[in-house]
C-alpha positions in Angstrom: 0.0 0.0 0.0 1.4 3.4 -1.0 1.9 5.7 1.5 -0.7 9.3 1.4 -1.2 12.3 2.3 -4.4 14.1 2.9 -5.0 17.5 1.9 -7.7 20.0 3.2 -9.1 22.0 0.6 -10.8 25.5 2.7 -14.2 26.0 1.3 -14.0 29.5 0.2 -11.8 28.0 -2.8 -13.8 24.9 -3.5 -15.6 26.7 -5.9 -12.5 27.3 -8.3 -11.5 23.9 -7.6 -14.8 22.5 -9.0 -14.6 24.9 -11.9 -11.2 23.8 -12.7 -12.1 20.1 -12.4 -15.2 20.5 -14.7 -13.1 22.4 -17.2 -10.3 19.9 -17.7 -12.1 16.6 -17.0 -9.6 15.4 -14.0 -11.8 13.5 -11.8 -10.3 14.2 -7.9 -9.0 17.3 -6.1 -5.7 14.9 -5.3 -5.3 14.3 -8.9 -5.6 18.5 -9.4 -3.1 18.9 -6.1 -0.7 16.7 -8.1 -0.9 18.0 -11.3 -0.3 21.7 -10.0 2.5 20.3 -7.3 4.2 18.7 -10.4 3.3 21.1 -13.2 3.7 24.7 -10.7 5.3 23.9 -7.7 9.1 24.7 -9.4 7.6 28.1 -10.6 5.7 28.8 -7.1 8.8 28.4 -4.9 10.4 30.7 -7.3 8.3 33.6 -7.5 7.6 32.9 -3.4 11.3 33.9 -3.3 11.5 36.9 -6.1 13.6 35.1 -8.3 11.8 35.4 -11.7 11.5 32.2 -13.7 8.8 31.6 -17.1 5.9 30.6 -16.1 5.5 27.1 -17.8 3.2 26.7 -20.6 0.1 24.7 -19.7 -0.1 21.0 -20.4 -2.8 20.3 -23.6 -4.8 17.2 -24.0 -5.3 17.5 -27.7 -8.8 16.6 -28.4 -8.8 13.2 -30.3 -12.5 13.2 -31.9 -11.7 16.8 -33.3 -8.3 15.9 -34.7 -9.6 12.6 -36.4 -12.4 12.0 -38.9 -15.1 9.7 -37.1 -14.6 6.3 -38.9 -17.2 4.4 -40.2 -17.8 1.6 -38.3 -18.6 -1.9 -40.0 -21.7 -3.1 -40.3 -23.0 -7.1 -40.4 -25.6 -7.5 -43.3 -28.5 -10.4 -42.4 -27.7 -13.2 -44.2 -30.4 -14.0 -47.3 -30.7 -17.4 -46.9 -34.8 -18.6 -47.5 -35.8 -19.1 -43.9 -37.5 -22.4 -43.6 -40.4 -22.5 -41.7 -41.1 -25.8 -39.7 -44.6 -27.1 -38.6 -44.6 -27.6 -34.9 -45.0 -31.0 -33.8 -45.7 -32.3 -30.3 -43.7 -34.9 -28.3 -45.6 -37.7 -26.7 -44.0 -40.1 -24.0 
């Protein structure tokens, strides 16, 4: 099991949180904390100490439906063998 750490998230920014989540499509606040711990956290700790560094540019998810034509997707055709039709017949012991 790998070890965690939990994070408490004050409610006044909950809000942004949620809009940020709905926005990019990343399921969990702990997946947002690590993308902008990974992503920001370099940058952060340099502007928290006044040494200028570029702000990184943002990770893009190209969009995979919008890049690609939507293939066509095969299709089974019903067979047009004559059905034969069978009289029902009852079983006797």
């Amino acid at each position: 099991m790998a070890n965690q750490t939990r994070i408490v998230l004050d409610q006044d920014d909950r809000p942004k949180a949620e809009q940020i989540l709905e926005a990019t499509g990343i399921k969990t606040f702990s997946q947002l904390f690590s993308i902008f711990l990974i992503n920001y956290g370099d940058h952060l700790v340099s502007a928290l100490k006044g040494t200028p560094s570029p702000v990184p540019p943002p990770v893009t998810i190209p969009p995979q439906a919008q890049t690609q034509a939507p293939k066509q997707l095969p299709t089974i055709k019903p067979s047009v063998a004559p059905v034969q039709v069978q009289q029902f017949r009852s079983m006797s012991f």
